[in-house]
C-alpha positions as CSV (number, residue, x, y, z in Angstrom):
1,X,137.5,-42.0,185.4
2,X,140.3,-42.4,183.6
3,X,142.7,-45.6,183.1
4,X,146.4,-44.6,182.4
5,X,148.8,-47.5,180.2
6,X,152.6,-46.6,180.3
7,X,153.7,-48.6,177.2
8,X,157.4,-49.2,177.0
9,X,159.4,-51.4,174.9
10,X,161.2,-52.8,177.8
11,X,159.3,-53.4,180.8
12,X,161.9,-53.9,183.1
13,X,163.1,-50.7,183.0
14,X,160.6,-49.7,185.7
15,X,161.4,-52.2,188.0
16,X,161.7,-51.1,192.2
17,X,159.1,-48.4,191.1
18,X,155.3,-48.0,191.8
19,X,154.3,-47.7,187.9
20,X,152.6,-50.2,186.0
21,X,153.8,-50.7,182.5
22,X,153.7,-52.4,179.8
23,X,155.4,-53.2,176.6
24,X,153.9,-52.6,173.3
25,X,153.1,-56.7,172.3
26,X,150.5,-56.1,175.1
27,X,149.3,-53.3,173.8
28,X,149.9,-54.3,170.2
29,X,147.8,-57.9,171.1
30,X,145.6,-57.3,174.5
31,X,143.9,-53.7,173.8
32,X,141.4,-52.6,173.6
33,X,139.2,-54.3,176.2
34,X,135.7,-55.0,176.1
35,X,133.8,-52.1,178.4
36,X,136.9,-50.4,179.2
37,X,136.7,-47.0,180.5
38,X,138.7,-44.3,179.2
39,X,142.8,-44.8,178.4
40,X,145.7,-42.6,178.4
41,X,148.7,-43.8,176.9
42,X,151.9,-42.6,177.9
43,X,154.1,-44.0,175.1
44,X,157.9,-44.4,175.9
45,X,158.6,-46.3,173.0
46,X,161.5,-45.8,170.8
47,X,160.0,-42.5,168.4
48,X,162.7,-42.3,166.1
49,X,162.3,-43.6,163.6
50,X,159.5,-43.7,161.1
51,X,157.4,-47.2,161.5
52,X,159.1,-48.0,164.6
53,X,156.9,-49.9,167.3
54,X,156.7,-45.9,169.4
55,X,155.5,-45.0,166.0
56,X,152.8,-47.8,165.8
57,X,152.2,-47.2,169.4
58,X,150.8,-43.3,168.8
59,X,149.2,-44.2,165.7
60,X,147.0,-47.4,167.5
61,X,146.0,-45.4,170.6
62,X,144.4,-42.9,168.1
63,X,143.0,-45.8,165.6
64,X,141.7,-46.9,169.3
65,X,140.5,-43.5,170.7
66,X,142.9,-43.5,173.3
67,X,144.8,-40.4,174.3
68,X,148.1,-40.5,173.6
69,X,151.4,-38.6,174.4
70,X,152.8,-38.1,172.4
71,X,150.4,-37.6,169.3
72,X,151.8,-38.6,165.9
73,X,151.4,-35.8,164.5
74,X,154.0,-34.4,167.5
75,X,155.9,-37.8,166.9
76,X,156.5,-36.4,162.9
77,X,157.7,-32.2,164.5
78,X,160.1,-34.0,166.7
79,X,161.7,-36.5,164.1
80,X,165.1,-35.4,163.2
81,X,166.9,-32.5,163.7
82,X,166.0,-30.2,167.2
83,X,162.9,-27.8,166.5
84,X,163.9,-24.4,166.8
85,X,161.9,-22.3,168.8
86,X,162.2,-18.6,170.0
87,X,161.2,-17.4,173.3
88,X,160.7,-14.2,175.6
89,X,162.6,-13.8,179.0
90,X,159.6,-14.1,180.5
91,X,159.5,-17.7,180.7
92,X,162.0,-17.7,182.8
93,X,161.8,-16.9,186.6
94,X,162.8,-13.4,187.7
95,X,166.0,-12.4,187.3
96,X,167.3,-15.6,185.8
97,X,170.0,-15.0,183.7
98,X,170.9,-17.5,180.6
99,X,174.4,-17.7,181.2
100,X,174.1,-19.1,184.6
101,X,172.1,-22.1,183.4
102,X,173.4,-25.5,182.0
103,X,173.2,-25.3,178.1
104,X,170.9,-28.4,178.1
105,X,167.9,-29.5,180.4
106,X,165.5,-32.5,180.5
107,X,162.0,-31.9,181.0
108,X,159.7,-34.7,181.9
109,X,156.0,-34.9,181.7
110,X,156.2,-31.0,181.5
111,X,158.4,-30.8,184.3
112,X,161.8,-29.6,184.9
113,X,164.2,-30.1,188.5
114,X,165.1,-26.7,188.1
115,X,162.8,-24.2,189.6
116,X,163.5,-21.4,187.3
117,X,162.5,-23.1,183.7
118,X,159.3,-24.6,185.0
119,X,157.3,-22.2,183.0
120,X,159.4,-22.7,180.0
121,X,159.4,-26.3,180.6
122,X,155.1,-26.2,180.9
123,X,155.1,-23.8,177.8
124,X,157.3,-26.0,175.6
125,X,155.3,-29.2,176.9
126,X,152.6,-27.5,175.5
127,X,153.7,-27.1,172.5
128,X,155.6,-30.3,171.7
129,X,153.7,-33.0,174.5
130,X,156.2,-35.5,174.6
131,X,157.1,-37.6,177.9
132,X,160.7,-36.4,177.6
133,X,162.0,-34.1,176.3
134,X,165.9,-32.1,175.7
135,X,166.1,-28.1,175.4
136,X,169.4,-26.6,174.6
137,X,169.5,-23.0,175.3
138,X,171.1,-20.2,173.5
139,X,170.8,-16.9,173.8
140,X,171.4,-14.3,171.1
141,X,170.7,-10.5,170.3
142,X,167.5,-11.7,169.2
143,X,166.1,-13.4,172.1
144,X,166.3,-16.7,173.8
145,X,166.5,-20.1,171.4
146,X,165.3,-23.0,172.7
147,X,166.8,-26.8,170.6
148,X,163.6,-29.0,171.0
149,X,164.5,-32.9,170.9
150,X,162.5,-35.8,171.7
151,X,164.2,-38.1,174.1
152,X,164.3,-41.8,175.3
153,X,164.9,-43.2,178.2
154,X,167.4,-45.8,177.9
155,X,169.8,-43.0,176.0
156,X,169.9,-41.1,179.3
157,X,172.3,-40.8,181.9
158,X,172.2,-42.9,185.0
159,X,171.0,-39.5,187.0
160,X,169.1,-38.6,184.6
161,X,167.3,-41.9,184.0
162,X,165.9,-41.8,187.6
163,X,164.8,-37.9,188.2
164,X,162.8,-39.2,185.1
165,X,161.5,-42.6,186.9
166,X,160.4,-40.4,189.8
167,X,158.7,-38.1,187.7
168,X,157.1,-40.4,186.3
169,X,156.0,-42.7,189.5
170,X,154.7,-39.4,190.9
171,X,152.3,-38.8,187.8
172,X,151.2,-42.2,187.9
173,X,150.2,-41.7,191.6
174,X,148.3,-38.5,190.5
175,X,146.2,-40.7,188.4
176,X,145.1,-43.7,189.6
177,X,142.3,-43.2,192.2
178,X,141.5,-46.2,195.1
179,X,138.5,-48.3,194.7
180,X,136.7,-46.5,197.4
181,X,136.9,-43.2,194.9
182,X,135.6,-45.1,192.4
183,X,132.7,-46.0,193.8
184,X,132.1,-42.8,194.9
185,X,132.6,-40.4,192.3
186,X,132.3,-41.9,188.5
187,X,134.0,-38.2,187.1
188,X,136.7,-36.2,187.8
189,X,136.3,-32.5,187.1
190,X,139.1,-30.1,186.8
191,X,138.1,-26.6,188.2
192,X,140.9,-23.7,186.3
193,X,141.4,-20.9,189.0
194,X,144.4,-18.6,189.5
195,X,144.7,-17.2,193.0
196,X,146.8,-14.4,192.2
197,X,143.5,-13.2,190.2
198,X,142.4,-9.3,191.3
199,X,138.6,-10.1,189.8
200,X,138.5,-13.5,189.5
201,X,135.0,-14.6,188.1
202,X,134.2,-16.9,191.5
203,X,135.2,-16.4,195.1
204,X,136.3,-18.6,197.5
205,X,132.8,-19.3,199.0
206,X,131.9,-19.6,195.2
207,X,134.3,-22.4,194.5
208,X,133.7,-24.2,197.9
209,X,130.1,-24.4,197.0
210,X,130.9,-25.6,193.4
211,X,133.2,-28.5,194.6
212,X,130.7,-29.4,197.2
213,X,127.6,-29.5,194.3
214,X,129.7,-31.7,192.3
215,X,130.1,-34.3,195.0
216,X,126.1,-34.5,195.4
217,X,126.5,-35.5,191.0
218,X,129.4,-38.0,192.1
219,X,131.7,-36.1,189.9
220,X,134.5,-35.0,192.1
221,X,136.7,-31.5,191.5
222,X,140.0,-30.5,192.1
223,X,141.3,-26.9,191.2
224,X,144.4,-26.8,189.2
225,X,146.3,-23.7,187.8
226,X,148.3,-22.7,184.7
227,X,151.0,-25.1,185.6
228,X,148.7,-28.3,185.5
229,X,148.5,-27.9,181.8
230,X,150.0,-31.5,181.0
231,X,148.0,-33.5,183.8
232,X,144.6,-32.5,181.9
233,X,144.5,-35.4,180.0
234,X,143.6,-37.5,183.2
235,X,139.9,-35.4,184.3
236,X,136.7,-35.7,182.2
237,X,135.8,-32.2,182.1
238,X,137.1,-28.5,182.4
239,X,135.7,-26.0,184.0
240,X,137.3,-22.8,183.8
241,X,136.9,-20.1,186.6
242,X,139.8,-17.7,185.5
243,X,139.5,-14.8,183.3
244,X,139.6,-15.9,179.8
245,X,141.6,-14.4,176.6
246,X,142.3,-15.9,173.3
247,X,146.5,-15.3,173.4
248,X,146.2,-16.6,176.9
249,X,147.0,-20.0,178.6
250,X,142.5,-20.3,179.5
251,X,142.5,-20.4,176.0
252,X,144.9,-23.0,175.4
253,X,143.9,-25.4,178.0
254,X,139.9,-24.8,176.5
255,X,141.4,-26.0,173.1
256,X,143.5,-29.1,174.5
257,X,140.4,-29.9,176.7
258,X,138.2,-30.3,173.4
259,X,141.2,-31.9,171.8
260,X,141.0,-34.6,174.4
261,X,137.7,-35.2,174.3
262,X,136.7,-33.7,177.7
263,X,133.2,-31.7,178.7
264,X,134.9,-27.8,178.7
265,X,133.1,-25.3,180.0
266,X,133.6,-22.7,178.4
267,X,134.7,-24.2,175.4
268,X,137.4,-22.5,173.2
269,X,134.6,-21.5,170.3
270,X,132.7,-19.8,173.1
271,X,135.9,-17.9,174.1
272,X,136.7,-16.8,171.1
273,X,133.9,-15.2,170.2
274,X,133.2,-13.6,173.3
275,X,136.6,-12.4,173.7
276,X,136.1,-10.4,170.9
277,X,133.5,-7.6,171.0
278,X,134.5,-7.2,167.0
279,X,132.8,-10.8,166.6
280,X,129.6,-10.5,168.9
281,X,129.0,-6.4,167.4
282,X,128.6,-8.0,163.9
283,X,127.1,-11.2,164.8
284,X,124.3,-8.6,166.5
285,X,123.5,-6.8,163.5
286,X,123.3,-9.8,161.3
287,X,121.4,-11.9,163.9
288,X,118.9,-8.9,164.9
289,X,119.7,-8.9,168.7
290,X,119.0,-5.4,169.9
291,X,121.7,-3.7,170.6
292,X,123.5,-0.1,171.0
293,X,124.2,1.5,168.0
294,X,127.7,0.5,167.2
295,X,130.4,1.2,164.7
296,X,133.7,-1.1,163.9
297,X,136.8,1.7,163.0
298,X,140.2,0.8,161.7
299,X,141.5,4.3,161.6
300,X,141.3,8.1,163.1
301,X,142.1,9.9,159.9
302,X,140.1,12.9,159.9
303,X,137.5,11.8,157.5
304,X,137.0,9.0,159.7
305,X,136.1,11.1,162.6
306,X,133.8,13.1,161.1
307,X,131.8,10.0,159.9
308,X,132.2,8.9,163.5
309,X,130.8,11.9,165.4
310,X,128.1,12.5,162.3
311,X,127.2,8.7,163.3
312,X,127.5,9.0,167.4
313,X,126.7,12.3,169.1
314,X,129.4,13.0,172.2
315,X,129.8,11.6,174.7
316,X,130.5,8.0,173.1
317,X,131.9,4.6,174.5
318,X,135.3,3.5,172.6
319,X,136.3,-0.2,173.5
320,X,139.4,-2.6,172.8
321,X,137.8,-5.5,171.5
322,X,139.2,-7.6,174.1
323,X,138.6,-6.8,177.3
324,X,137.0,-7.8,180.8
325,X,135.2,-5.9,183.8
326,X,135.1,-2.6,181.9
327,X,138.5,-2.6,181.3
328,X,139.4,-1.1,178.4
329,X,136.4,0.8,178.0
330,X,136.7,4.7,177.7
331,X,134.0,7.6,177.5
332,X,135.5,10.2,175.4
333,X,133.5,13.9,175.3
334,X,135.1,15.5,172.4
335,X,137.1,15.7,169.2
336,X,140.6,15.8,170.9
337,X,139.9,13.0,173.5
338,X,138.3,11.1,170.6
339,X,141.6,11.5,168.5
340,X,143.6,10.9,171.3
341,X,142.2,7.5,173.3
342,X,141.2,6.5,169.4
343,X,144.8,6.4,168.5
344,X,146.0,4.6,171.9
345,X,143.7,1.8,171.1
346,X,144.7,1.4,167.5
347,X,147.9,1.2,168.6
348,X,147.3,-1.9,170.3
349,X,144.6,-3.5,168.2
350,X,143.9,-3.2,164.4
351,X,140.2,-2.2,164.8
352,X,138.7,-1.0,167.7
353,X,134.8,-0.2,168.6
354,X,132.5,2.9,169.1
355,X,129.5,3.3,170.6
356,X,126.6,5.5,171.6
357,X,127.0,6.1,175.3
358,X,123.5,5.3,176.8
359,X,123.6,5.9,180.5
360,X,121.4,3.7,183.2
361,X,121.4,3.5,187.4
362,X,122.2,-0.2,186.6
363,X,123.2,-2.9,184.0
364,X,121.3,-6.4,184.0
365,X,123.2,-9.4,183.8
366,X,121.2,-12.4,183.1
367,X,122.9,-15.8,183.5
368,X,122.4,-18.3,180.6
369,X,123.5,-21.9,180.3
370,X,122.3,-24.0,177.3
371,X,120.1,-21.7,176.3
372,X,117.8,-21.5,179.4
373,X,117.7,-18.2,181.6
374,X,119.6,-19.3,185.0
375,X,119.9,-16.3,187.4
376,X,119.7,-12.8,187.2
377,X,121.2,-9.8,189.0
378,X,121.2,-5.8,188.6
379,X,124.6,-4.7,188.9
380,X,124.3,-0.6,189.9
381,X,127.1,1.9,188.5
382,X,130.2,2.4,190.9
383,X,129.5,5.6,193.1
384,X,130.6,8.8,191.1
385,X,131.0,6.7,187.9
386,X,129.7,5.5,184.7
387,X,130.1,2.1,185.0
388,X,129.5,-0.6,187.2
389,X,133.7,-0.9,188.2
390,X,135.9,2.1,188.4
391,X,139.6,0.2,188.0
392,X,140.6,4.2,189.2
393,X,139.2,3.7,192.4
394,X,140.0,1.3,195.6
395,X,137.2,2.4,197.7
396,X,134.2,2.1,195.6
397,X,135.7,-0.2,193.0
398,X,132.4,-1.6,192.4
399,X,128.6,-0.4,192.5
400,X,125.6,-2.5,194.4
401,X,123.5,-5.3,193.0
402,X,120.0,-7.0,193.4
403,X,120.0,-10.6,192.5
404,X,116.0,-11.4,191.5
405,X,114.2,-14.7,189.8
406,X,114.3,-14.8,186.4
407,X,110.6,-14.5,186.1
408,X,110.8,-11.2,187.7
409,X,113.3,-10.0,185.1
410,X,110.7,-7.7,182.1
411,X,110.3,-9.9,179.0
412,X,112.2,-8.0,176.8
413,X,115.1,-8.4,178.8
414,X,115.4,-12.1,179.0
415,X,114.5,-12.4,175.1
416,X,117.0,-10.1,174.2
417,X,119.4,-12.2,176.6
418,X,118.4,-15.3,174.8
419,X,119.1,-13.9,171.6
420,X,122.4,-13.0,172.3
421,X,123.4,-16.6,174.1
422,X,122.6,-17.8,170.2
423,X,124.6,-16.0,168.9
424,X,127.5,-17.1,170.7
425,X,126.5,-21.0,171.7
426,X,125.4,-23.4,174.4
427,X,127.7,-23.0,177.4
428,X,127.4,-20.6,180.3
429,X,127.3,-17.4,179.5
430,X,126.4,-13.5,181.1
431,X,124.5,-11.3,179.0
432,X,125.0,-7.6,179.8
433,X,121.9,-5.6,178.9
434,X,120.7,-1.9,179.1
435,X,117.1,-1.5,179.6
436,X,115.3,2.2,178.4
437,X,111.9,3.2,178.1
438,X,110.9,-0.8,177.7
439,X,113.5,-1.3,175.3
440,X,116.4,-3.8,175.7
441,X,119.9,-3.3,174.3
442,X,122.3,-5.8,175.1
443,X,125.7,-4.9,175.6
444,X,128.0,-7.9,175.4
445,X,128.0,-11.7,176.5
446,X,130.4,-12.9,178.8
447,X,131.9,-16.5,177.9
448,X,133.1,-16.9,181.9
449,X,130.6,-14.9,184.3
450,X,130.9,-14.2,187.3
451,X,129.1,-16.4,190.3
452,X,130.2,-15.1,193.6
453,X,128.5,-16.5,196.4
454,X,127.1,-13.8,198.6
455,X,126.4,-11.9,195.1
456,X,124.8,-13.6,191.8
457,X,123.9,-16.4,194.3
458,X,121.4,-14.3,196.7
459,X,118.3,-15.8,195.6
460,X,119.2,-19.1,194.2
461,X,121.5,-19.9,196.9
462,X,123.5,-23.9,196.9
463,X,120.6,-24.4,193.6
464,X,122.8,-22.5,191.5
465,X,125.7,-24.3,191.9
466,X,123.9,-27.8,191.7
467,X,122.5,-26.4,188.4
468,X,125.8,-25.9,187.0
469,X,127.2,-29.3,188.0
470,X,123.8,-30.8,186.7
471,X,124.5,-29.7,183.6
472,X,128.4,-31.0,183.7
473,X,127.1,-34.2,184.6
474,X,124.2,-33.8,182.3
475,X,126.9,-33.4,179.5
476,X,129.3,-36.0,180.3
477,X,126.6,-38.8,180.5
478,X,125.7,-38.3,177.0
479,X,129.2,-38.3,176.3
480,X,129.5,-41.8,177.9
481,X,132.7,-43.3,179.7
């Protein structure tokens, strides 16, 4: 659980509304408590000016391990003239156009009253974390530029002044929980999903049975989305069932997660690395894990290919180093598709991968969190295709599967898998293996694998789910309140 403090200079100024505040003597004099459980402070203080008591107020809640917004450090980039910040059209809703919205706008707690900026209003809240905050919009022939200022309360309009009261009475409801929740459930877990997701890494039933499994470990879940970015601070863990990237908003919220000192699952280190086949290809070779042969290029020039195809034999696998269910995975049989797909890749990415192609009836995925061996499945290639999804093909997108105990899985296999998860860390991870003549070669790991119920739960069933929780609440007890 976590305890939110408004801390205002004035009190009063929140009178007739349901929030609690206080000003910063209190804080100054009465915090922090004896056995208190974990504070947010939402400081509304006068910023201004350097030393000033919203300056103080920031700079105790850290000395005191509180979480604060905003941080000094976004106290110091706010201080003075507007920050200048340059942004795509598509932060804005469709079909907006600049010149039909007001030149300035008012965004509080990462929220805006008009509909259309809300995803500028969460991206910038992102960026700067401030209660309130003024954008001025301009648009030029080089894009859109947004005038970041910090902003107080008691300089705002009459209007103004209240849309921001209400915001803020309705994120103070968000956060407190009633005694009876208390009781009940001593965490709160947010769950990252995005419904509009083609392959999401759970399903419905999946998530069901995770939110059910973390009320059995008293920790209760609530799925949020991309646009709860600035309520994260009030949960005491992430977990993260979207498809992850590193210039994505999973990654983001992963890194403010850590930042706050919540349990995140999978945590940003975790993603990065497994986001990026370039990483894990060289980690293999200097850690030993057995793997395909595999070769890093950073150009197509003709002496390049020929190193290429005196090093791979045709057919060979070439890869973006980011990608996600075989996306961005091609099989090229010759010189001229080699040159070609090559040179559509390094268009996009500075270095790209080859591989020997190595072809199986199925790939195993063994499920690993904190280093033990969790669940394993055999995922079978898509009908008529080379790999277990064919993104080319609606009716048999995906292959078949066998989900088996992990003491069933050969011995190779799960030390191979094991290996890998080192590599990488202690989170929960899927390790994608080939398996030839007794020999493993492991193909990636996964920092956000999928569990589907009906799928990579078939043997383990609910257990699986209470493992993962188990492990959450494993976690956040040696973290402590």
């Amino acid at each position: 659980m976590i305890h939110t403090l408004f801390v205002v200079e004035d009190p009063s100024i929140f009178a007739g509304t349901a929030i609690q505040a206080i000003g910063f003597d209190s804080y100054l004099h009465d915090y922090p408590k004896r056995n208190e459980p974990r504070t947010r402070v939402i400081n509304l203080c006068d910023t201004f000016r350097y030393l000033s008591q919203g300056y103080y107020c920031s700079l105790l809640a850290e000395a005191r391990n509180h979480q604060v917004v905003p941080s000094v450090k976004t106290i110091n980039e706010l201080r003075g003239d507007a920050v200048q910040v340059l942004v795509s059209s598509g932060l804005f809703a469709k079909g907006t156009r600049i010149c039909e919205l007001p030149e300035s706008i008012l965004v509080c707690m990462g929220d805006v009253a008009d509909a259309r900026l809300q995803k500028l209003a969460h991206w910038i809240y992102q960026r700067f974390a401030a209660p309130v905050l003024s954008l001025t919009l301009k648009e030029s022939e080089m894009g859109i530029h947004v005038a970041v200022k910090r902003a107080a309360l008691n300089t705002l309009s009459v209007d103004a002044r209240e849309l921001c009261l209400q915001t803020l009475e309705n994120y103070s409801q968000k956060s407190w929980r009633s005694k009876a929740d208390e009781k009940k459930y001593r965490w709160e877990l947010a769950l990252l999903t995005n419904a509009n997701e083609q392959v999401p890494p759970s399903n419905k039933g999946a998530i069901a049975r995770f939110i059910k499994a973390g009320e059995k470990h008293g920790i209760r879940t609530k799925l949020i989305t991309e646009a709860d970015y600035s309520s994260l601070s009030q949960y005491d863990a992430l977990f993260i069932r979207e498809t992850t990237a590193i210039d994505h908003h999973t990654y983001r919220f992963a890194r403010e997660a850590e930042r706050l000192g919540l349990v995140v699952m999978d945590d940003p280190d975790s993603i990065l690395r497994c986001c990026n086949k370039v990483f894990l290809h060289d980690a293999f070779s200097y850690k030993k894990v057995p793997s395909l042969h595999t070769v890093i290029v950073s150009d197509i020039g003709g002496e390049s290919v020929d190193c290429l195809e005196q090093s791979l034999s045709y057919p060979m696998i070439l890869k973006m180093p980011e990608g996600s269910f075989s996306k961005g995975v091609f099989k090229v049989k010759d010189r001229d598709q080699l040159l070609k797909v090559g040179q559509d890749l390094l268009n996009e990415s500075a270095l790209m991968i080859a591989q020997e192609y190595l072809f199986t009836d199925y790939d195993w995925r063994i499920g690993v969190l904190n280093g033990r061996a969790l669940y394993a499945c055999r995922y079978y290639m898509a009908k008529n295709h080379w790999q277990i999804y064919n993104h080319g093909s609606q009716r048999n997108f995906s292959g078949g599967f066998d989900a088996l105990p992990t003491f069933e899985v050969p011995t190779h296999v799960l030390k191979a898998a094991m290996k890998a998860a080192e590599v990488v860390g202690d989170g929960l991870y899927g390790i994608d293996i080939k398996e030839v003549g007794g020999k493993a070669f492991v193909l990636e790991v996964n920092d956000n694998p999928s569990i589907e119920h009906g799928v990579e739960d078939k043997y383990l069933g609910e257990e699986l789910y209470m493992q993962v929780m188990a492990e959450f609440l494993r976690r956040l007890e040696a973290r402590g309140r």
